[in-house]
N, C-alpha and C positions, 0 to 999 in steps of 0.2 A: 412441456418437455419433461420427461421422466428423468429418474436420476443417472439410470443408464446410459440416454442419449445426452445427456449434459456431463457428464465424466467422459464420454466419448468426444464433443465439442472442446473441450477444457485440455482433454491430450490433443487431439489437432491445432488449437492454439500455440500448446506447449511445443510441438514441431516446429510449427511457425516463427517460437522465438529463439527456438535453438538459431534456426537456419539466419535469421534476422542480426540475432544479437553477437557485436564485434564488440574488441577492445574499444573502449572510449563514446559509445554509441549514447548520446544523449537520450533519458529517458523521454521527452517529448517527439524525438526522432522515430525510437521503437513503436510508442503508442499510437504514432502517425501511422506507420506500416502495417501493423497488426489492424485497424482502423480502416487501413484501405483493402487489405485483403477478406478482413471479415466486420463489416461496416453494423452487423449487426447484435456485436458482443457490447457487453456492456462495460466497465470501467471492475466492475465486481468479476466477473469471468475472467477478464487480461488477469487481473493481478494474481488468482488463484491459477491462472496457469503458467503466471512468472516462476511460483512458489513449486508448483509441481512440476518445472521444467528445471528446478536447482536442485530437488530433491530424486529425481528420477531417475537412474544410474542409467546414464549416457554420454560419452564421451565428448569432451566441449573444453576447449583451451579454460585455463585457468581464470586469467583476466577477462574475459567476457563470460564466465560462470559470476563474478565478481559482479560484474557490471549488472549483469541479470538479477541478482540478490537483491544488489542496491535498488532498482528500478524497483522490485517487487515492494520492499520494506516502503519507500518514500512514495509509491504510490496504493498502499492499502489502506490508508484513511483519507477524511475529506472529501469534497464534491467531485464528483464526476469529472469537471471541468476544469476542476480547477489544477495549479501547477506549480503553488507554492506550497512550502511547508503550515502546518498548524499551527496556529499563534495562541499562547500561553498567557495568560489573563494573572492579573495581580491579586494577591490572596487579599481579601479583608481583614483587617486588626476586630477581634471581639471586642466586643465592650463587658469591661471588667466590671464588679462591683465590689466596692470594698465593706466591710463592717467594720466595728467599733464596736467594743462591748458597753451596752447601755445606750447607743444609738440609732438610728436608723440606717439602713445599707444609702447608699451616694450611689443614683445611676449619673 
């Protein structure tokens, strides 16, 4: 697919979510729909035509412009499949070493 025809794909999406997305619309709700109208986009194509159907001047009630953001932002990272948020890993402590003048460093 060219980049013409895939920005073309990407606005027709983006119509789709305009028309789709209502006040309060659960993000697994929209991805279902979009999913069933075009079964063969991928999770990378939805999300870039969340982002270019929030940024595209076209008239769209306030709170499902909202709603559309949020969907885009919580689903632009992570598996395909998946439906949670990203989970945040605990940093590790360095190991210090100290010296002493006239001794050896202490690992």
């Amino acid at each position: 697919m060219s980049e013409k025809e895939g920005m073309a794909f990407i606005e027709e999406i983006a119509a789709a979510l305009r028309l789709i997305a209502t006040p309060g619309i659960k993000p697994k709700a929209l991805r279902a729909a979009i999913r069933e109208r075009y079964p063969e986009a991928s999770k990378k194509e939805i999300v870039r035509a969340a982002f270019y159907a929030v940024t595209d001047a076209y008239p769209m009630g306030q709170e499902a412009l909202s709603d559309l953001h949020n969907f885009a932002l919580s689903e632009r990272g992570g598996d395909e499949d998946a439906d949670a948020s990203p989970k945040v890993g605990q940093r590790k402590k360095k190991k210090r070493t100290f010296k002493v003048a006239g001794r050896p460093a202490i690992h």
